[in-house]
VOGU-3710 file (C-alpha; in Angstrom, 3 decimals, decimal comma):
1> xxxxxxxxxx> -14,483/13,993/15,786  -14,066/17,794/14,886  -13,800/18,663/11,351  -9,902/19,743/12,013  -9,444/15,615/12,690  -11,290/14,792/9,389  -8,577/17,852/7,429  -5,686/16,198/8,345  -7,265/12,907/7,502  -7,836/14,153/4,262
11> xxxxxxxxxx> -4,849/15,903/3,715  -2,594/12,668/5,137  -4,526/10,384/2,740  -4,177/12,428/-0,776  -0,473/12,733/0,103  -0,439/9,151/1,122  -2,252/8,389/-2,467  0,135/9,835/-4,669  2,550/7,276/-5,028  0,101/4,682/-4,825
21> xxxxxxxxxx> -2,103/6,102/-7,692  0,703/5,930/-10,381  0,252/2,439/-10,037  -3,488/2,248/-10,108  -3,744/4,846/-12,781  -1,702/3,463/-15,234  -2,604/-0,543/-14,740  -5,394/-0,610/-17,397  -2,758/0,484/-19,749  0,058/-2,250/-19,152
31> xxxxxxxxxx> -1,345/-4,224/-22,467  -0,788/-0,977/-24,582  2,326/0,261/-22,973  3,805/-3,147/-24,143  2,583/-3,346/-27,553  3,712/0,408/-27,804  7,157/0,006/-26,231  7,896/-3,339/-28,012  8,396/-5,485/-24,999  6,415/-8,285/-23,741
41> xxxxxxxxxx> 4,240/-8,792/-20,391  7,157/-10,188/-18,367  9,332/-7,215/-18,961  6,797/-4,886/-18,984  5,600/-5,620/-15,406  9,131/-4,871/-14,444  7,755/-1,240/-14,534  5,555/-2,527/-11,672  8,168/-4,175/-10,266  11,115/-1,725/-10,408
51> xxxxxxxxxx> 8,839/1,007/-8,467  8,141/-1,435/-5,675  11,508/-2,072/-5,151  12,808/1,699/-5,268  9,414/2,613/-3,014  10,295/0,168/-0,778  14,168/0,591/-0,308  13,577/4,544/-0,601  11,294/4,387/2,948  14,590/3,544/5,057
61> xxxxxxxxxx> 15,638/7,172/4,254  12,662/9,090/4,461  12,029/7,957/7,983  15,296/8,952/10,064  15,196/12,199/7,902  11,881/13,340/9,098  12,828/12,517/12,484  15,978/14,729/11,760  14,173/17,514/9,834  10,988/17,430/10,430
71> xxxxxxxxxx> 7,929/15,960/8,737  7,290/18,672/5,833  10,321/19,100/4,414  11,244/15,390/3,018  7,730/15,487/2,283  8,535/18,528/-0,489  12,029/16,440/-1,597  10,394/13,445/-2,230  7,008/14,852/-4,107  9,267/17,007/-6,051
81> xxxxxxxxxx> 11,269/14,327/-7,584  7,973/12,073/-8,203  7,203/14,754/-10,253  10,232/15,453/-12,064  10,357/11,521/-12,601  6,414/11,419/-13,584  7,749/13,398/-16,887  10,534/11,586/-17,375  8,165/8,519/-17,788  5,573/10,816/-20,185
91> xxxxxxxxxx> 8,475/11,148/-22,537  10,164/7,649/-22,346  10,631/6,073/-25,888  11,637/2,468/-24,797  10,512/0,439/-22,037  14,155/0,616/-20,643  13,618/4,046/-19,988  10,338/4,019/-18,400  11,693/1,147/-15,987  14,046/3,631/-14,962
101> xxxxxxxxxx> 12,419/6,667/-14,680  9,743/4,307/-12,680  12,340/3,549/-10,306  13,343/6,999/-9,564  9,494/7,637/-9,300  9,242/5,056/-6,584  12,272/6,920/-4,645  10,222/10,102/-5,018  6,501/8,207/-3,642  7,728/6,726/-1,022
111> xxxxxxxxxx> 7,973/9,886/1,356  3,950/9,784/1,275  3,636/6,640/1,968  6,232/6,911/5,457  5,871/10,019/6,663  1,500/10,242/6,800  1,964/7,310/9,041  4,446/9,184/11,524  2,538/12,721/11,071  -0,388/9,827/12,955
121> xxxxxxxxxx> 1,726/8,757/15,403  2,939/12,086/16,808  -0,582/13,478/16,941  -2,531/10,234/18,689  -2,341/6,762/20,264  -4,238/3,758/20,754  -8,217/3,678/19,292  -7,674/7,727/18,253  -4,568/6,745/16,041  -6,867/4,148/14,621
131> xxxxxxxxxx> -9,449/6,216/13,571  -7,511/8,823/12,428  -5,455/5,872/10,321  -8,820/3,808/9,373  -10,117/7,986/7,861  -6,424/8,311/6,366  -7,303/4,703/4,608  -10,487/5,756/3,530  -8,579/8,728/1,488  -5,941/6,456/0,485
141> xxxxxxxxxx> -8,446/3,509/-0,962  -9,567/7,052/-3,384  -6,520/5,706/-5,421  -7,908/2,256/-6,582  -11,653/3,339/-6,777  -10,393/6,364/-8,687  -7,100/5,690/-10,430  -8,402/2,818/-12,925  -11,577/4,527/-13,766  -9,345/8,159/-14,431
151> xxxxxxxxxx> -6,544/6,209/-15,808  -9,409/4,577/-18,351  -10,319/8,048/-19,507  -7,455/9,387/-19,836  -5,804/6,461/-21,714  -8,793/6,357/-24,232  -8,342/10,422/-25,214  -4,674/10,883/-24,204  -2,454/7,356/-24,487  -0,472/5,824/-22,311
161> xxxxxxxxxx> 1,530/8,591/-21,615  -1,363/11,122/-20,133  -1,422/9,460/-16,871  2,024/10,076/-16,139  0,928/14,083/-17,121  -1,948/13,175/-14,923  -0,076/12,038/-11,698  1,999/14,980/-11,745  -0,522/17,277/-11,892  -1,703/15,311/-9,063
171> xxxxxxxxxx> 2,230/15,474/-7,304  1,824/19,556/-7,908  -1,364/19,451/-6,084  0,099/17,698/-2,842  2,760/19,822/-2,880  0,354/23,125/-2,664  -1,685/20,981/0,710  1,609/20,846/2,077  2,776/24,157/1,823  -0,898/25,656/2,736
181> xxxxxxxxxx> -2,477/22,943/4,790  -0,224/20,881/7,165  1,200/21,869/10,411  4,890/20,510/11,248  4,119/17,779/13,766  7,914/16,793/15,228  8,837/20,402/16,851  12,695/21,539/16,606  13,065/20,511/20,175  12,246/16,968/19,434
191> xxxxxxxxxx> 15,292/16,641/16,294  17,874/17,372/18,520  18,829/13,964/19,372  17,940/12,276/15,818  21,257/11,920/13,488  22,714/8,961/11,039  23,831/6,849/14,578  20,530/7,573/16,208  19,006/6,107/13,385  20,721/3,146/13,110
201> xxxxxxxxxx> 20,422/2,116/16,743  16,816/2,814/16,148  17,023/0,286/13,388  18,794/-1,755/15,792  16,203/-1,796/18,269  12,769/-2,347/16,066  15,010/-5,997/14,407  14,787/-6,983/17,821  11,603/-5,483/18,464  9,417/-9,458/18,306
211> xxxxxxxxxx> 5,956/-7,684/18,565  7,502/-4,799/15,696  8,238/-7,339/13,502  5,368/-9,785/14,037  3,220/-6,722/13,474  4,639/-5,639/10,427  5,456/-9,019/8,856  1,377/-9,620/9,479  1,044/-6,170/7,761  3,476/-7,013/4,822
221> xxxxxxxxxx> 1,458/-10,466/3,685  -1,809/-8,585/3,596  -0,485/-5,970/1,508  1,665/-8,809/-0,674  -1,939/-10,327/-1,465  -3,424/-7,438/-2,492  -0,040/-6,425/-4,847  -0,073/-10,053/-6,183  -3,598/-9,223/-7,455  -2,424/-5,732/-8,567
231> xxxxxxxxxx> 0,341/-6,813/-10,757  -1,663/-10,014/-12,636  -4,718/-8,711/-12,692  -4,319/-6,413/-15,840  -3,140/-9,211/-17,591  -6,311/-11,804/-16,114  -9,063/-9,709/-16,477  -8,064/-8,016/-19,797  -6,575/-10,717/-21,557  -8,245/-14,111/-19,968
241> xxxxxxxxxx> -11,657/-12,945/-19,126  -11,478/-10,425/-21,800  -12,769/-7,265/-20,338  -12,081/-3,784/-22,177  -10,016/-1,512/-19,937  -12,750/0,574/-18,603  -14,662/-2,580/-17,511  -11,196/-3,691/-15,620  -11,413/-0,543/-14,081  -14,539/-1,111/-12,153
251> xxxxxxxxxx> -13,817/-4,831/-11,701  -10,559/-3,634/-9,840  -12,313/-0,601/-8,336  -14,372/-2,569/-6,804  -12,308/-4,257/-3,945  -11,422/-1,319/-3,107  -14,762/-0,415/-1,664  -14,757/-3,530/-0,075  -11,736/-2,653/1,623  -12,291/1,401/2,282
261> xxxxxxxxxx> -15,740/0,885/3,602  -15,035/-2,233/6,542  -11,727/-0,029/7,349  -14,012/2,575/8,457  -15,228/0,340/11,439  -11,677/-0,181/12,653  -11,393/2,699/15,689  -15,349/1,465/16,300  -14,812/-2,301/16,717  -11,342/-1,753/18,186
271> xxxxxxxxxx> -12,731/0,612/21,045  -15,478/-1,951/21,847  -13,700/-5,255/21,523  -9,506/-4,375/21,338  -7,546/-3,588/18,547  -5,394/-7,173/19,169  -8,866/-9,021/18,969  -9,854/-7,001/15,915  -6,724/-8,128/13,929  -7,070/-12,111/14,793
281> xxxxxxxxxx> -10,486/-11,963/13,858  -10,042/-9,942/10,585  -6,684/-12,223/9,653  -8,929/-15,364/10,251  -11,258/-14,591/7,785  -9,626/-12,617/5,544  -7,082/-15,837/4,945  -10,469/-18,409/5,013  -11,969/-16,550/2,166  -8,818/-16,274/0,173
291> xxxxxxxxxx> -7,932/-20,055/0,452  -11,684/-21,290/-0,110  -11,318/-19,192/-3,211  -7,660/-20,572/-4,710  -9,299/-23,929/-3,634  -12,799/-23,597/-5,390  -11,267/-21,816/-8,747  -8,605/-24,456/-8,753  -11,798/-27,263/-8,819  -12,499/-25,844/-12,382
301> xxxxxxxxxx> -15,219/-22,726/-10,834  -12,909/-20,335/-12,316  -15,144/-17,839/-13,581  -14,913/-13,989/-13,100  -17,761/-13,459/-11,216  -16,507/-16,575/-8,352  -13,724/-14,911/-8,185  -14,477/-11,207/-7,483  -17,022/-12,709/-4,699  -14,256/-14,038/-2,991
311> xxxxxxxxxx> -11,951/-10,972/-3,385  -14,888/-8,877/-2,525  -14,994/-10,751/1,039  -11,493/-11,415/1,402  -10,196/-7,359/1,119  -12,948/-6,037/3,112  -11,185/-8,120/5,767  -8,263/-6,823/4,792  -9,526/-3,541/5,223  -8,951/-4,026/8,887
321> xxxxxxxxxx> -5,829/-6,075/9,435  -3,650/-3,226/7,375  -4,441/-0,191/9,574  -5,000/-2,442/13,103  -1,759/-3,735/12,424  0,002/-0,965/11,473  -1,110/1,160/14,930  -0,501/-1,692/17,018  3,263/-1,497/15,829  3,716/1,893/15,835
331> xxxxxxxxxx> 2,463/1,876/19,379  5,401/1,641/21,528  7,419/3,763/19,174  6,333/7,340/19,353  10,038/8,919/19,862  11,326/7,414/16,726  7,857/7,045/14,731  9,497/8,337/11,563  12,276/5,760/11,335  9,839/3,079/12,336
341> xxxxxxxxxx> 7,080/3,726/10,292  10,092/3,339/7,289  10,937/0,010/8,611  8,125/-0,991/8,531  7,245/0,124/4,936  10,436/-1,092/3,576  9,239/-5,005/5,140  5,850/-4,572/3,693  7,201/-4,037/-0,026  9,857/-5,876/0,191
351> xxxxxxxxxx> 7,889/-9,019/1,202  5,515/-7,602/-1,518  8,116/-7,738/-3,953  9,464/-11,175/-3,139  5,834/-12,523/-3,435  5,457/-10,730/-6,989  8,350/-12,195/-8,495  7,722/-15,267/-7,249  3,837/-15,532/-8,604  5,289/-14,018/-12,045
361> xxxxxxxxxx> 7,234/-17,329/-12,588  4,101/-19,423/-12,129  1,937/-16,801/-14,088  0,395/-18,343/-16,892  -2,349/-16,078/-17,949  -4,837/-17,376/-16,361  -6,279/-16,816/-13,396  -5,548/-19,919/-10,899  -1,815/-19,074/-10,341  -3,045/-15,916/-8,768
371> xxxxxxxxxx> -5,357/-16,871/-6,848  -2,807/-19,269/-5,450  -0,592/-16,595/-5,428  -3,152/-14,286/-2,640  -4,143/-17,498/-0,807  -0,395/-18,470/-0,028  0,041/-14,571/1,561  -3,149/-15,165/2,990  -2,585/-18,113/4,706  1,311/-17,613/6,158
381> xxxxxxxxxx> -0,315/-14,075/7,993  -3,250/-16,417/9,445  -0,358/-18,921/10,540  1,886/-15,814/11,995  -1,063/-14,250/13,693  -1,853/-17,641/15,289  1,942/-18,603/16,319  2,349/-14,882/18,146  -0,321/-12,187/18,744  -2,985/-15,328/19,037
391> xxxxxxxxx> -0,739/-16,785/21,470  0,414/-13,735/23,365  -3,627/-12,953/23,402  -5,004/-16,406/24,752  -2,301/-16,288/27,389  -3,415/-12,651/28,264  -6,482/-13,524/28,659  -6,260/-16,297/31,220  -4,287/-14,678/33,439
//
């Protein structure tokens, strides 16, 4: 791989991080921002919760514009307004505010979290796109390594508020890669046919796109699993098990080099044994390890250390359904990559979103329901895997 492959890489992850690490950043400080703001834990991880739902509608748009415009220049509209919304949030007074600057921050993230994945998908297919997406990953999983620990620091000498200064320093950053280090990847020639009804009747053809959707639904409950753990965890860990933030930071940091580092074999193992094989495989065990530990913690072995061994295993797993999955959906797709690489993030947090709300009403401080919570996503992507691509596979194979 030449170092140009590894630049973009790194370039496509940090602008793929910024949205991501305004939620990483600022988790060790969901206690305080409650006690400062006045609100409990329920409303307060409605800050969580409103920027999942804004990131996750917001993707629908940012797709059929790049394939209308081009990749860079929704890129600049939506950093610019996560930054214009990152201050908002410094100077909120009342958690009502915050929620709604976070949800205007969410519109803003969401073009790095679309538009990376198409920038992939018009430079390679097949085992390149997966090691170009498994490196992007690798810059991405920066943000939960990272975030926490920085987000720590900064909270202990700065408050609450400094990570939202933080993040868009980090927004004013991207913006200076993009305008100095990324190429336009969708040439003027290739726009020409892209418009509001080309979009929709691309929209109309991924619904009915089985594989698509299979893909992305497989996707969606590996990512729900890991956001289930995202949005309790503060409250677990800091509050149950009664770790300071800093020590949450590199309990949470943790999984994420679980995750980063097995991602890294993806375009390895997928060129020697198939990308399809790669993804049962990794869904399999990935969903054993997440049941065996909802199971074993919910026999009374709840302690912390059981259950980051389990998470440990479990998202390195992970680490190679999300970007397997991901290529092997965009595959077929190339022409309208931007609008499909939005459905398919608006599925993924959307499902993510569902599964939040729904482990938030059976949240009760400790750490079982969440577990529960990772095991259940765990488990329906292991059944979906097994009901379509395992299928579609075994049949493959005997013929």
């Amino acid at each position: 791989m030449t170092a140009s492959f590894f630049r973009i890489a790194l370039i496509l992850g940090l602008l793929s991080a910024i949205g991501p690490f305004a939620i990483d950043m600022y988790l060790p400080a969901l206690p305080s921002i409650g006690q400062d703001l006045h609100a409990d834990n329920s409303v307060t991880q409605l800050t969580l919760l409103a920027f999942f739902i804004s990131f996750a509608l917001a993707q629908l748009v940012y797709g059929p514009l790049s394939d209308m415009w081009g990749r860079k220049l929704p890129l600049y509209l939506g950093i610019g307004l996560f930054a214009g919304a990152s201050i908002g949030c410094a100077l909120s007074t009342d958690i009502e505010t915050l929620i709604a600057f976070r949800f205007v921050q969410g519109i803003g993230g969401a073009a790095g979290m679309v538009i990376p994945r198409a920038i992939v998908r018009d430079m390679h297919t097949g085992v390149q796109a997966a090691r170009l997406m498994s490196l992007l990953m690798l810059v991405f999983s920066i943000s939960p390594i990272l975030a926490p620990l920085t987000g720590s620091a900064v909270i202990e000498f700065y408050g609450w508020r400094g990570v939202f200064w933080a993040v868009t320093i980090a927004a004013a950053i991207g913006l200076v890669l993009l305008s100095t280090q990324l190429e336009e990847t969708r040439p003027a020639k290739e726009r020409g046919g892209s418009g509001l009804g080309s979009a929709m009747a691309a929209y109309r053809l991924l619904l009915s796109d089985r594989n698509f959707l299979t893909l992305t639904f497989i996707g969606g409950l590996g990512i729900s699993s890991f956001l289930v753990y995202l949005a309790n965890s503060p409250f677990v860990l800091i509050q149950h098990y009664g770790l300071t933030p800093t020590q949450y930071s590199f309990a949470f940091s943790i999984n994420a080099v679980s995750f980063f580092a097995v991602s890294q074999a993806t375009g390895w193992l997928g060129e020697r044994f198939g990308l399809v094989r790669v993804m049962r495989i990794a869904v399999s065990a990935f969903a054993l390890a997440m049941v065996a530990m909802a199971v074993v913690m919910a026999a009374g072995f709840n302690q912390l250390p059981v259950m980051a061994g389990f998470l440990f295993i479990g998202y390195g797993f992970l680490g190679l359904v999300i970007p397997t999955s991901a290529v092997l959906a965009l595959e077929d797709h190339g022409a309208i990559a931007g609008t499909a690489s939005s459905l398919m993030g608006t599925l993924h947090f959307v499902i993510a979103a569902v599964a939040m709300v729904i482990s938030s009403l059976f949240f009760d401080g400790t750490a079982v329901p969440m577990a529960a919570g990772i095991a259940v996503c765990a488990f329906a992507a292991f059944v979906l895997t097994q009901l379509t691509i395992g299928r579609r596979a075994a049949v493959a194979a005997a013929e």
